[in-house]
Every structure is written in C-alpha cells, then in structure tokens.
C-alpha positions in Angstrom: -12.5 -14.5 -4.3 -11.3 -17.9 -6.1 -13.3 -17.2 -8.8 -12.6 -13.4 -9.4 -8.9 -14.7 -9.4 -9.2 -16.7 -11.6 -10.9 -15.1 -13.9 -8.1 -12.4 -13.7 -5.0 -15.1 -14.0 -4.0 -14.4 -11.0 -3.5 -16.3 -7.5 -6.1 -15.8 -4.7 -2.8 -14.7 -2.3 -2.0 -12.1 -5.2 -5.7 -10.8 -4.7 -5.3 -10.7 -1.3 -2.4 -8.9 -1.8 -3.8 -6.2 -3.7 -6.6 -5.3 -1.1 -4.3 -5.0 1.5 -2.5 -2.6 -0.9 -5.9 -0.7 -1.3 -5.5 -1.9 -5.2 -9.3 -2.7 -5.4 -12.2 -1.8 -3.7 -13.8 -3.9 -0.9 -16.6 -6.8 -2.0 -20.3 -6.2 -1.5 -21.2 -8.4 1.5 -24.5 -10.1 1.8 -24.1 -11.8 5.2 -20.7 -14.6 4.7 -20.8 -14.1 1.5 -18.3 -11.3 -0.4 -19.6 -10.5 -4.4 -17.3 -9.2 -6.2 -18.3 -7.4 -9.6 -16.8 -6.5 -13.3 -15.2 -3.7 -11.7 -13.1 -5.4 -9.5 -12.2 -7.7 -12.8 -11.3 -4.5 -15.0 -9.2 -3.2 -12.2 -7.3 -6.4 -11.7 -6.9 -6.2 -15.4 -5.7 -2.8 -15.6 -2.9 -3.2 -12.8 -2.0 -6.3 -14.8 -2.2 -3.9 -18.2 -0.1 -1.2 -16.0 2.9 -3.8 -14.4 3.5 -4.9 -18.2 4.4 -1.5 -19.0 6.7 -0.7 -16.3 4.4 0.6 -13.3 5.4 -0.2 -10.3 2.8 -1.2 -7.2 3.4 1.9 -5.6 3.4 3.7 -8.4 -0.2 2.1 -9.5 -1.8 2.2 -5.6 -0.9 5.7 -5.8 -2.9 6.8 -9.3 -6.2 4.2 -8.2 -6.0 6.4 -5.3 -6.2 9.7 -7.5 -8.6 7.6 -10.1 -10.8 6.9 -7.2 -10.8 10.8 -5.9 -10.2 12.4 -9.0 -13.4 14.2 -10.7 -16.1 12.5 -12.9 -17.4 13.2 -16.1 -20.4 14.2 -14.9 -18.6 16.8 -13.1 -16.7 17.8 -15.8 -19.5 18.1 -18.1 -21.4 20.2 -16.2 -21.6 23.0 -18.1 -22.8 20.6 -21.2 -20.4 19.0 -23.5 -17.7 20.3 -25.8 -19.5 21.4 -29.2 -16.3 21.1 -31.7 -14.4 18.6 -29.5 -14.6 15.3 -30.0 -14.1 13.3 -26.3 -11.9 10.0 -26.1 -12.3 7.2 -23.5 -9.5 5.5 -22.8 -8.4 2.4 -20.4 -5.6 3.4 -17.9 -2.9 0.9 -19.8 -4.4 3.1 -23.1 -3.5 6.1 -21.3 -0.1 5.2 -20.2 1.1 4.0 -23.9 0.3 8.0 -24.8 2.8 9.7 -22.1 4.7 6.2 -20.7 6.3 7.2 -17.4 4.7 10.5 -17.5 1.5 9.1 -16.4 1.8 9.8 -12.7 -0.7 11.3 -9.5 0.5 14.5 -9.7 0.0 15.0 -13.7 -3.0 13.3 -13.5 -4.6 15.3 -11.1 -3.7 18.5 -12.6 -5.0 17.0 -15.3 -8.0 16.3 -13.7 -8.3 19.4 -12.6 -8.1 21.6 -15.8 -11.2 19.6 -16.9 -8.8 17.8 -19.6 -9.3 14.1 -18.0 -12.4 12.7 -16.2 -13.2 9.0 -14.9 -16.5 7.3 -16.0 -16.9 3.7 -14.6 -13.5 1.7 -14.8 -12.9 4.2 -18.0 -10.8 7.5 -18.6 -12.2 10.0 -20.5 -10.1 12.6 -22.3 -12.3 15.7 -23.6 -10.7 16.5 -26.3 -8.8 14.2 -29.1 -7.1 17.0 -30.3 -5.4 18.0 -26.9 -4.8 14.8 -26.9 -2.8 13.7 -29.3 -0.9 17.3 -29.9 -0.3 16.5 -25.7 1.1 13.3 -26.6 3.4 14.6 -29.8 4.8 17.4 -27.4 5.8 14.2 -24.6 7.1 12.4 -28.2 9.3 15.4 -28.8 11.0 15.3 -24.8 9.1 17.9 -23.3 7.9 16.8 -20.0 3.8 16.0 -19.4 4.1 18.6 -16.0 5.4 21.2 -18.8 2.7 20.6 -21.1 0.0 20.7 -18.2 1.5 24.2 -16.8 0.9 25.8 -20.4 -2.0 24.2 -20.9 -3.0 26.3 -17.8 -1.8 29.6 -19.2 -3.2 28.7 -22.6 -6.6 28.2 -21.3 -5.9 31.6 -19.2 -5.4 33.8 -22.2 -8.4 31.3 -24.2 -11.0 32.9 -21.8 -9.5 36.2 -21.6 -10.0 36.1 -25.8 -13.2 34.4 -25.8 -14.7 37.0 -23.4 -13.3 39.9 -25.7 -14.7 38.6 -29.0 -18.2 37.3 -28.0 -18.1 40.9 -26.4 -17.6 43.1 -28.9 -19.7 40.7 -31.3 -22.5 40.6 -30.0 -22.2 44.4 -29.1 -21.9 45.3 -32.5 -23.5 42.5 -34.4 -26.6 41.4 -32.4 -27.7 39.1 -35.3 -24.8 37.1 -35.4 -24.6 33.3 -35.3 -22.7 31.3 -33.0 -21.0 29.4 -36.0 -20.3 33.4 -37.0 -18.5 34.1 -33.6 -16.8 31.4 -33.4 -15.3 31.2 -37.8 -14.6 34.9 -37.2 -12.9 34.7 -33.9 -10.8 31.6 -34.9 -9.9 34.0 -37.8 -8.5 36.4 -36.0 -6.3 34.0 -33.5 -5.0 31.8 -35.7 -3.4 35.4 -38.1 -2.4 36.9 -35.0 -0.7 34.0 -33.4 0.9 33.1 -37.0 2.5 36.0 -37.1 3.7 36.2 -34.0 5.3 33.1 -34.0 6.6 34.5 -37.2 8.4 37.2 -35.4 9.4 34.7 -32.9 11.3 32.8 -34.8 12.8 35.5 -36.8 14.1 36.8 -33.5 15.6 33.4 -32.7 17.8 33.4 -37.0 18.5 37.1 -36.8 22.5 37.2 -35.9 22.0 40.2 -34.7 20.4 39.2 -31.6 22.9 37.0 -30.6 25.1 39.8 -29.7 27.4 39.8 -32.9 28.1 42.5 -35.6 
C-alpha cells in the first residue's frame, strides 16, 4: 500500500480512503501480503485526472461503479468490428475534456448501452471517431449529452429500419452486387433525401408565412 501511494502522489490515509469509498478494487492477497497491480495505479491516476477537472468523489465513486458494470468491448464487438468506423480509446479524464460535466452514470450507461462506449482494461473505448467528435460539437453548441444520446437512439432506430430496406431490395433485384455497391448506393440515396429535407425544414422555419402573419 506505501508503495502504490506513493507511486500515485498520494498519502497511504488517502488510499485508504478511496477503498472505503469503493474507488479501487480490493488487492490480490497471497497470505499477509496484499499486491496491488498497474490497475490500481491507472485508477488512482484517473480519480486524480477526474478531481482536477471538477469531479467530485461522489460523483467519480458513482461512474467507477458504472465503469466497473458497464459492458466490454468484447461484448460490444460481438458482431465483429465496425468496417468504415474508425474506434477511439480514450482515458476517463480524456473523456471528460469532450462533454465536461456531461460525463455522468446515467449518460454513460446509456451510452454504454447503445453500443457507442465500451471499457477495455483501465481504457474507454468509443466506436466511432466520427460520433464522436460531431457528439462532442453538439455538447459545444449547448445541447445537453442526455439530448444527444435520446436521438442518437431514434437515429439508430430509423438507421436499421433503412438499412433493412436497401440491402432488401438490392440484393432482390441486383444479386451480383458488392457490398462497397450497397453501401455507395445506399449512402447516395440518404444523404439527397435527408438534404432536402432539411432543405424544406429550414424553409419552413424563414417563410413568414408560417409564423402566422400576412
């Protein structure tokens, strides 16, 4: 215990305080003797990483508790890894400096369970760089991490619903096709119809007349 705390710059009291807390995991015993391990280190370091940003204790006992639960990347790979998405592992301070106060259990296990976060080791992973960073913008631009999770949700809804229709009717009607095919063509399609729709979206929102005047 001396040695882990000092290792981590902090006192052996402090250490014992942070078991008590349920802030690290319990030593390995072999007989007297209690090992403690590189994970215990990287955890001290990332509470340390977390109370410099603004975390409370309470605040940090409670995500270690949804780290420690939450769903690996094994799990979350299951199904084989993303083919156009590029994953990003990230320490918990890391994670923090992309949604600040917005990094709390709840968001984090919904994030966890829409597949977007996984834990591997004393590491976060984050499946996909592009979701993100355009997750992080969104938080940038005041609109809260539970908000962006909740769409995410009926994003990835709609995202299957499409996916199902195109690879469908493709390879009903073109049995030779590629995947690189289905997936340029389907894209294609999306990204027009979602253009334009936004289009009329936001001509809805500039045309006087919808605001109830002549």
């Amino acid at each position: 215990m001396e040695e882990l705390a000092e290792e981590a710059g902090i006192t052996v009291r402090t250490l014992r305080f942070y078991r008590e807390r349920g802030l690290i995991r319990p030593p390995r015993r072999e007989g007297r003797i209690a090992w403690y391990d590189d994970h215990h280190l990287a955890r001290l370091r990332t509470i340390a990483g977390l109370l410099e940003r603004g975390h409370t204790l309470n605040g940090i006992a409670d995500l270690a508790t949804t780290l420690d639960s939450g769903r690996d990347l094994a799990e979350v790979l299951g199904l084989g890894e993303p083919t156009e998405e590029t994953p990003v592992r990230l320490t918990p301070e890391q994670l923090a400096d992309y949604f600040k106060d917005d990094v709390t259990p709840d968001n984090l296990a919904t994030a966890m369970e829409l597949g977007y976060v996984a834990t591997d080791g004393d590491e976060i992973v984050h499946i996909s760089r592009r979701l993100l960073e355009v997750s992080s913008e969104l938080v940038r631009q005041g609109v809260p991490l539970a908000a962006v999770l909740a769409s995410g949700r009926e994003v990835r809804r709609h995202a299957e619903d499409l996916a199902g229709l195109f690879v469908g009717i493709l390879r009903t009607h073109t049995a030779h096709a590629t995947e690189d095919q289905l997936r340029t063509l389907s894209r294609a399609v999306v990204d027009a119809e979602l253009s334009m729709a936004l289009d009329r979206r936001l001509r809805e929102k500039e045309d006087p007349r919808t605001d109830g005047t002549a």
